[in-house]
N, C-alpha and C positions, 0 to 999 in steps of 0.2 A: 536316649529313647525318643524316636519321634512320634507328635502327639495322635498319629493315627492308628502308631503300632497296638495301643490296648487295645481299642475298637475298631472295628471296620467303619471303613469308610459310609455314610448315609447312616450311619447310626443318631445322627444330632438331631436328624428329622423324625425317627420315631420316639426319641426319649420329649420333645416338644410334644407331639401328635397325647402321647403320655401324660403329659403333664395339661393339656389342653381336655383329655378327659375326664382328668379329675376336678379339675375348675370345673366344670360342668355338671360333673357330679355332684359337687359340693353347692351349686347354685340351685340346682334342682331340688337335691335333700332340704335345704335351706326353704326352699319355697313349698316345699309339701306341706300339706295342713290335712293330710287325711290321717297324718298319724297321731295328731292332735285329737280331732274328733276320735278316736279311739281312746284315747286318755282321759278323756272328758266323760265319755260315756262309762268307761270302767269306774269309775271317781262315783257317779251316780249311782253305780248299780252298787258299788261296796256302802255307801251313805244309806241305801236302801235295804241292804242287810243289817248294816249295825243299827240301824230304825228297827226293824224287825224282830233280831234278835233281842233288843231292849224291851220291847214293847209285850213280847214274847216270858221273856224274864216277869214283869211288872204283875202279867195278867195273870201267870203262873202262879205266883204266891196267893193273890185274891181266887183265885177259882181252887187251888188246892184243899181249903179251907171248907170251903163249902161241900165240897166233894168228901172232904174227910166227915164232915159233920153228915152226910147224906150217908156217907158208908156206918159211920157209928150207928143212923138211926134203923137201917134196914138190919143193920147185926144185932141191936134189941129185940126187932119185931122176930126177926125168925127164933131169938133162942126164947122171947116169952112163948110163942106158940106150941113147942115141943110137948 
């Protein structure tokens, strides 16, 4: 078999041209940093939900309390009044 019968001829130059654009691509991917600042930001904003949702938790159980004792004391007053 000779070495041109697989391939057509001028094939050696676009499997380079190929290979020439993925080195490039890979330089470029490599050097992007916007996908970074995306990463960075999502990072922030889920640190600022689990702040939230904790904080959220925290105040819940103190505000419950008092709300229940607020509710106990208005369900007195209406059934003394009857």
């Amino acid at each position: 078999m000779r070495p041109g019968a697989i391939y057509p001829m001028g094939t050696a130059g676009k499997f380079d041209a190929l290979r020439n654009h993925g080195l490039r691509f890979a330089r470029t991917f490599t050097n992007d940093r916007s996908g970074a600042t995306a990463i960075e930001y999502s990072l922030l904003l889920s640190l600022i939900a689990v702040a939230c949702i904790l904080s959220f938790q925290m105040l819940g159980g103190a505000s419950s309390g008092s709300w229940g004792g607020t509710a106990n004391k208005v369900g007195n007053a209406m059934s003394t009044t009857k």
